[in-house]
Structure formats: structure tokens, C-alpha cells
C-alpha positions as CSV (number, residue, x, y, z in Angstrom):
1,X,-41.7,39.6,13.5
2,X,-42.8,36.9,16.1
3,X,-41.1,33.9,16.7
4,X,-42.6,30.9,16.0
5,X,-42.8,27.9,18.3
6,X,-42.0,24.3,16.1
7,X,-43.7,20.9,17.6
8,X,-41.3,18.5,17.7
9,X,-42.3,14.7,17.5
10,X,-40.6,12.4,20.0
11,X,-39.9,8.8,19.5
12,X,-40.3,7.3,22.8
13,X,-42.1,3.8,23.8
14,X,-43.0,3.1,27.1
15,X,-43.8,-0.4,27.9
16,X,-46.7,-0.3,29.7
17,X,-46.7,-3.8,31.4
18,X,-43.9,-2.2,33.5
19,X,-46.1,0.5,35.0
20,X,-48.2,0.1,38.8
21,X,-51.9,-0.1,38.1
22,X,-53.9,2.3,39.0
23,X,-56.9,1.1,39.8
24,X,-56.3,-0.7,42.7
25,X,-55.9,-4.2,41.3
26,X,-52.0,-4.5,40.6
27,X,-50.0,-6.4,43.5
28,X,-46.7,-4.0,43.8
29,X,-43.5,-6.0,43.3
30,X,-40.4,-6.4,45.6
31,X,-37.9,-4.2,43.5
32,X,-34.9,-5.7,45.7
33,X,-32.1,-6.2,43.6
34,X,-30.7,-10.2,42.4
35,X,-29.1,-10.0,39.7
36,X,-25.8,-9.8,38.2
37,X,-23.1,-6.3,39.0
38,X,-24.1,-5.5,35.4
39,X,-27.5,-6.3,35.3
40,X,-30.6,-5.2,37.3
41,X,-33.1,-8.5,38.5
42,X,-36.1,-7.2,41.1
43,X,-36.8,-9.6,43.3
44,X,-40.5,-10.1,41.9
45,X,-42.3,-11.6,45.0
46,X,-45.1,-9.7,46.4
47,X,-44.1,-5.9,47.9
48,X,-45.6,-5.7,51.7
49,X,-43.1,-2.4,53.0
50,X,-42.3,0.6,51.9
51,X,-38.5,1.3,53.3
52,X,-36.4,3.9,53.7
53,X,-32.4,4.0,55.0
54,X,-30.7,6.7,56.5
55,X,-27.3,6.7,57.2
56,X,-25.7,7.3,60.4
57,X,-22.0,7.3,59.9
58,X,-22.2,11.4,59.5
59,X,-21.1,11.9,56.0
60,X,-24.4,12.7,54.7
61,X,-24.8,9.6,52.1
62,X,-28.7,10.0,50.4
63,X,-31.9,8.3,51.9
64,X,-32.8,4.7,50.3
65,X,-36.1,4.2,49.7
66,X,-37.2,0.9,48.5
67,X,-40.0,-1.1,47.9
68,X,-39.2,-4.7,49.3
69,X,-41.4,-8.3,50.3
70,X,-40.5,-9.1,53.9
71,X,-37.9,-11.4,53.2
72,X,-35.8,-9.0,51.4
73,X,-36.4,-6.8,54.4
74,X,-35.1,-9.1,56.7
75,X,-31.7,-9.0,54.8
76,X,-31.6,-5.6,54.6
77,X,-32.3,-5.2,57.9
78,X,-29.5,-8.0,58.5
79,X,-26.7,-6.3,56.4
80,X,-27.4,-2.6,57.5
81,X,-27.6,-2.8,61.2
82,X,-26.0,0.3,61.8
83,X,-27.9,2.7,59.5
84,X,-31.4,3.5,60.5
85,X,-34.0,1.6,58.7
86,X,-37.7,2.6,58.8
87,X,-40.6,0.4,57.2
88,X,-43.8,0.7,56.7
89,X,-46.2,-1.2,55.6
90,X,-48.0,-0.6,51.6
């Protein structure tokens, strides 16, 4: 006797306006967070680095990597000075 395999349907619904284009044509968008403690805003202006943060202070927090528009840069670059912040450009 073989075991048979079932398909199972899955309800899921992606919203596709929320996805990066493909082709070329799609701006990306600062993802820099303004909102709220509970909820999540991106920044929305146009994306122009691609940044990653590395801690220094030895305990071996993750790398941050964010899409962010140059003036959200500039803050992080402001609030982080001690962690090493690489950016380069999309």
C-alpha cells in the first residue's frame, strides 16, 4: 500500500501593490521607520542607499540592513555614531 500525497489549498492574498517591480520602472522606497511604537510607517520618499549596521560594542547584536532616502541616512548616521554604518548606493 502506497501513501498518498493530498493537495492542500491555501488561502493566502498578497497585495501586490506592495511588491518592487521588476522590470525596472518601480522607484524603491525609503523603508525608514515613522510611525507610532505600535505601528510600522516607512518613510515613503525615494530610496537612494542600501545600508547596513554592524555593531561594535562586542556582544554580537545582528547586521541591519535597510533600505533608506539620504535624509533618513543622515539620522541614522547621526544617532548610531559608534556602530559601523556602510552605504551604498541602489
Amino acid at each position: 500500500m502506497h501513501a498518498t500525497e493530498t493537495d492542500e489549498q491555501i488561502d493566502e492574498s498578497v497585495d501586490l501593490s506592495e511588491l518592487p517591480s521588476l522590470d525596472g520602472d518601480g522607484k524603491p522606497r525609503c523603508e525608514c521607520d515613522h510611525g507610532t511604537e505600535a505601528e510600522y510607517i516607512a518613510c515613503g520618499r525615494r530610496a537612494r542607499w542600501r545600508v547596513s549596521v554592524d555593531c561594535t560594542c562586542g556582544e554580537q547584536h545582528p547586521r541591519v540592513v535597510e533600505i533608506l532616502c539620504s535624509r533618513c541616512l543622515r539620522t541614522l548616521r547621526r544617532n548610531y555614531e559608534r556602530e559601523a554604518i556602510t552605504a551604498r548606493p541602489l
